[in-house]
N, C-alpha and C positions, 0 to 999 in steps of 0.2 A: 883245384878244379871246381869245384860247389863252390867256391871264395868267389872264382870268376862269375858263374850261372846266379849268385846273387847279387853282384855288382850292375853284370848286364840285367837283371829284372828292374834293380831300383832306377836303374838309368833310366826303362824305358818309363817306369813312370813320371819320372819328372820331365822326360820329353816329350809326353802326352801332355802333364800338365804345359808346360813352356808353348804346345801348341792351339793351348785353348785360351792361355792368357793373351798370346800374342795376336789371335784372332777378336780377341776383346777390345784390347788395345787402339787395334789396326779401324777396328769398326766403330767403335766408340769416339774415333778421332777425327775418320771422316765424317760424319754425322755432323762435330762440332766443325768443321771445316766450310761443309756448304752449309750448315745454320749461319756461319758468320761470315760468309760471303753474301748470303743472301739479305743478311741487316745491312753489310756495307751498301750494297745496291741501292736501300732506299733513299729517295731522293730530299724528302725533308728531315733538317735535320731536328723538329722535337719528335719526331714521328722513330727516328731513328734513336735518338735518347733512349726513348722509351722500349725499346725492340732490345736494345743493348742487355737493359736492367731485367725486361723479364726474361729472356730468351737468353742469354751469356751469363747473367751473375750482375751485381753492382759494385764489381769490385774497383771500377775508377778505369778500367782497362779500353784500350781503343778496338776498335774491333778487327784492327791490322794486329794487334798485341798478339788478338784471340787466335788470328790463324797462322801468325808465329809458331804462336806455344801450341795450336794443334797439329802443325805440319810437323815438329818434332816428333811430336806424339805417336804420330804416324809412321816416322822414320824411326823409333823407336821396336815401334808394333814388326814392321820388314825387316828388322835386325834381330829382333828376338824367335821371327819365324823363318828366318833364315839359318840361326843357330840351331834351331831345334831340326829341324831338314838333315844339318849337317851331320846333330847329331844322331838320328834315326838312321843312316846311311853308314857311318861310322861302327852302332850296333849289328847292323844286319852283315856288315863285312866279318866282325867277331864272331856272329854266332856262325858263320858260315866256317870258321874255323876249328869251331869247336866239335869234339868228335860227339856223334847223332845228334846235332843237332842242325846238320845240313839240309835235312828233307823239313823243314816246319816251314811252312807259308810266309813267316816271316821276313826269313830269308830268301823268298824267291823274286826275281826282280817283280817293281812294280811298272805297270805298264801306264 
């Protein structure tokens, strides 16, 4: 019984954390997503060079590469806070099982 009430505690912590990284993630990738939409827009292209290297990196990358690899990013970010969703819901079904711990806030639905 305690074996259980410390599994589900550790749990929730790493599903708090999994919901602050994935909100990291998720926002730190949109971010590079309209930065690099909004380089692709420019119409010259040393103007645009240069927009690449300060604003993207220098890493040789095109800036369809850049919102590639940040649309993953992103799709990463929705998958990870989608886990974590899953499993907050998954906890609060357990503690709902568990004897006194049916009246904690935790477990009451959220609206």
């Amino acid at each position: 019984m305690l074996l259980s009430i410390i599994i589900v505690e550790i749990a929730v912590f790493f599903t708090k954390f999994a919901k602050i990284v994935a909100w990291l993630i998720f926002l730190g990738s949109a971010t590079k997503v309209i930065i690099a939409i909004s380089v692709a827009l420019i119409d010259d292209p040393e103007a645009r060079k240069l927009a690449v290297e300060q604003y993207l990196g220098s890493s040789g990358r095109t800036t369809g590469q850049y919102i590639d690899h940040a649309s993953l990013h992103l799709l990463i970010g929705l998958a990870l806070g989608t886990l974590a969703e899953i499993s907050q819901s998954l906890q609060e079904a357990f503690r709902a099982k568990l004897p006194g711990k049916a009246d904690t806030p935790e477990t009451q639905h959220r609206e």
